[in-house]
C-alpha positions as CSV (number, residue, x, y, z in Angstrom):
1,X,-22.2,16.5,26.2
2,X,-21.8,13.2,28.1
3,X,-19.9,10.3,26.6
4,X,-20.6,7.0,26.8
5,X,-17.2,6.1,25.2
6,X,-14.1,8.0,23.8
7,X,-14.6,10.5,20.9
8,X,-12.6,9.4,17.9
9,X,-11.3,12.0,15.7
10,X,-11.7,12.6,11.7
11,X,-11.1,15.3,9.7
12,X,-13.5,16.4,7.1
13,X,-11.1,16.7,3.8
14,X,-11.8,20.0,3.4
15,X,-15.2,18.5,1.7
16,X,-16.8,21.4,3.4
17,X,-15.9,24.9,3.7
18,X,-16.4,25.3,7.2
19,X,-15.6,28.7,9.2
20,X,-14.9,28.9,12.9
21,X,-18.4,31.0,14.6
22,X,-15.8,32.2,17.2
23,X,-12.8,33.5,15.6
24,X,-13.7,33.2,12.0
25,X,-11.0,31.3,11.0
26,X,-11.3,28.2,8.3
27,X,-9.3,25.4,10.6
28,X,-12.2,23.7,11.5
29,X,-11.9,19.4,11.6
30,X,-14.5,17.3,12.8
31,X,-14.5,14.4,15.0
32,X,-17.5,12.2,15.8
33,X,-18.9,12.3,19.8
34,X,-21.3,9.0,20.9
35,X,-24.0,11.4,23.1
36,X,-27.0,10.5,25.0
37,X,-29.7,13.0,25.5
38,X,-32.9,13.3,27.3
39,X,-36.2,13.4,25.1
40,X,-39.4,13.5,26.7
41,X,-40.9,14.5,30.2
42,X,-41.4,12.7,33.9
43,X,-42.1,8.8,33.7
44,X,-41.9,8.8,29.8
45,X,-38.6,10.4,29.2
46,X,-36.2,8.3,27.4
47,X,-32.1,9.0,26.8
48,X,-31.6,8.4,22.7
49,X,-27.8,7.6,21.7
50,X,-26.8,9.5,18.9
51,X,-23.4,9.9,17.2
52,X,-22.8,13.4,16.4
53,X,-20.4,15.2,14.6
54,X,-18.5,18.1,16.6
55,X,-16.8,20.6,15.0
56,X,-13.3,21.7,16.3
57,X,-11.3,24.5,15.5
58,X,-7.5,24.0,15.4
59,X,-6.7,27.8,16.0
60,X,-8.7,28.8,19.5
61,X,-10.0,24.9,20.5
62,X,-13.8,26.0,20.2
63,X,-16.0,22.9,19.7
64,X,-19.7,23.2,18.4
65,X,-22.5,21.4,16.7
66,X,-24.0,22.9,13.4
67,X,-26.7,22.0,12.0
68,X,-25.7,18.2,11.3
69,X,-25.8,17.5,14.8
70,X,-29.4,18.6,15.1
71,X,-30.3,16.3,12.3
72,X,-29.0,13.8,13.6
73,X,-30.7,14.3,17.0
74,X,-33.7,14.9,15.1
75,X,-33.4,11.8,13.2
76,X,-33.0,9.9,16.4
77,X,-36.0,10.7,17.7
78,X,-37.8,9.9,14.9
79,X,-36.6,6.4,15.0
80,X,-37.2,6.4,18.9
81,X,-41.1,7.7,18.0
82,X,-41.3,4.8,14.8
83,X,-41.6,7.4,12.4
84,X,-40.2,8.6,9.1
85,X,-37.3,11.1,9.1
86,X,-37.1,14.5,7.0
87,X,-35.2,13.0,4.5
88,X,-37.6,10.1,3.9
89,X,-40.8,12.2,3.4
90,X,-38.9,14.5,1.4
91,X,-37.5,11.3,-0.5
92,X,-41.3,9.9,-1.3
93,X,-42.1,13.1,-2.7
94,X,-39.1,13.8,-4.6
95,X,-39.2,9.8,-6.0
96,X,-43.1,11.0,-7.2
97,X,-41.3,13.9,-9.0
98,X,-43.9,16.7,-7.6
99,X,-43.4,20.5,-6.1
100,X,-44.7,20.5,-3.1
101,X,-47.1,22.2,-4.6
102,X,-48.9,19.9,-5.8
103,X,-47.7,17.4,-4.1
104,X,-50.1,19.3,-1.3
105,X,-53.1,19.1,-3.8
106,X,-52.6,15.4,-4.5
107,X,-52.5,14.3,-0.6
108,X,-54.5,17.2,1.0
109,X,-51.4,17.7,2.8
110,X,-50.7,21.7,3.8
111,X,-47.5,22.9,1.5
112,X,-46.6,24.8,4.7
113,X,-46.9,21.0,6.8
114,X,-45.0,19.3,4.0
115,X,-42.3,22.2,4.6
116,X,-42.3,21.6,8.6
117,X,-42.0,17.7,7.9
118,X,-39.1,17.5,5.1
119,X,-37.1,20.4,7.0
120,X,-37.3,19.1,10.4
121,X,-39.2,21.3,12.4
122,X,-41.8,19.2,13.4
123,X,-42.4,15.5,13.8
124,X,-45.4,14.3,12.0
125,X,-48.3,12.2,13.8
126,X,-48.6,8.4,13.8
127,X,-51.6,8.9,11.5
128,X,-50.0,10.7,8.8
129,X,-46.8,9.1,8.9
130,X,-49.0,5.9,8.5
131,X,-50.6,8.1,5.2
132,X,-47.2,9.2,4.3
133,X,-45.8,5.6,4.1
134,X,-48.9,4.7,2.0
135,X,-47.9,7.2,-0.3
136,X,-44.6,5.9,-1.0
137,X,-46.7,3.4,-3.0
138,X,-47.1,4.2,-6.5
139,X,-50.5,3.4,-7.1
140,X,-52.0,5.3,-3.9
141,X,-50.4,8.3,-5.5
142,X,-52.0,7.0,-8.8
143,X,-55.5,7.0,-7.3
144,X,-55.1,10.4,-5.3
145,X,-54.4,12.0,-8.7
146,X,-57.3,10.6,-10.3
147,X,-59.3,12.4,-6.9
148,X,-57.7,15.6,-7.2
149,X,-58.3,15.9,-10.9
150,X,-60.7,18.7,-11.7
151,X,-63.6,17.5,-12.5
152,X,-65.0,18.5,-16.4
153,X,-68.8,19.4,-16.4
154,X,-71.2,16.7,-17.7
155,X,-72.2,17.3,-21.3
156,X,-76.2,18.3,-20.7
157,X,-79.0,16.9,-23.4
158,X,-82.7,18.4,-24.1
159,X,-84.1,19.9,-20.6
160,X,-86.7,17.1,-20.7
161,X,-84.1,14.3,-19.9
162,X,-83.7,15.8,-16.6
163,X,-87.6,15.0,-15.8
164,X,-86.3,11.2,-15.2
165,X,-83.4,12.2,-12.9
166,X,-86.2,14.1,-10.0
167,X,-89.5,12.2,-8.5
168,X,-92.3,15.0,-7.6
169,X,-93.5,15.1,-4.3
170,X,-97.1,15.7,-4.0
171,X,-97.9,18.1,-1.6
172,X,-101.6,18.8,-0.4
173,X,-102.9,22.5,0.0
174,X,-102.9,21.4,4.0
175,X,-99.0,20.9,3.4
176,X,-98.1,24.1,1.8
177,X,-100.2,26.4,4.0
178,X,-98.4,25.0,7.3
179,X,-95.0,25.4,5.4
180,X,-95.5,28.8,4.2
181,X,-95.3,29.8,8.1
182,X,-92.1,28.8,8.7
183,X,-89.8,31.6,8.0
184,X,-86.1,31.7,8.2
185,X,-85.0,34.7,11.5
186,X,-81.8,36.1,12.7
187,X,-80.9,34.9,16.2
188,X,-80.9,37.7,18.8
């Protein structure tokens, strides 16, 4: 990891049971790392800071990340990108109080997209994040709802009140004998 300054060091509490991967033992303290790392390719690559959170443990010195510090990686792309993070499309979903279930039917959103968006494992497009953020609004959620309602059949009167809802073509002998040549033929 590259530094731009001096780690400083802080111990979790014991807030977290945390076990060493490489000896197994539960001595494991945290201190916070300021890292810079590379996202993109050629021209458009960009370093991001982050602050990350490196785990240490006190009985055979072995420092990793766990899965904090690729959220917070994660995260810091999404701000580099302009878009929302995990936890903020998972938050407008779980502030609409939906599964992600329906949640999917409402927004014709895939569940298995929602999943890859509010667990990190892709970054969503400029377009949806754009319909995502619109979605934080109440009343777009409102109207959505009223769209993905199933739609009840419409009551049906006397056969003869359909007459009005269909205009008749007239069509001339000359009409139907040059129509009744054309016939539908599998491609070969």
């Amino acid at each position: 990891m590259e530094s731009d300054h001096t780690a400083h060091s802080h111990d979790d509490g014991g807030n977290v049971d945390r076990t060493c991967p490489q000896c197994g033992e539960a001595s494991v303290t945290t201190f916070w790392h300021h890292d810079r790392f590379r996202y993109g390719t050629g021209d458009s690559a960009v370093d991001l800071p982050v602050d990350l959170p490196v785990r240490r443990c006190a009985s055979c010195s072995f420092e990793f990340l766990d899965h904090e510090g690729e959220r917070l990686r994660h995260e810091a792309v999404c701000r580099h990108l302009g878009v929302l993070t995990p936890a903020e499309v998972l938050g407008i979903r779980k502030r609409h109080g939906m599964a992600r279930a329906k949640f999917a039917r409402v927004t014709g959103f895939g569940e298995a997209t929602l999943n890859r968006w509010e667990n990190g494992l892709v970054i969503q497009n400029l377009a949806n994040d754009r319909y995502l953020r619109l979605l934080d609004k109440p009343w777009v959620v409102s109207v959505l709802k009223s769209l993905s309602a199933p739609k009840l059949a419409q009551p049906q009167g006397p056969a003869s009140s359909n007459l009005n809802k269909f205009r008749v073509l007239n069509v001339s002998e000359q009409q139907r004998r040059s129509q009744s040549g054309f016939r539908l033929r599998l491609a070969s």
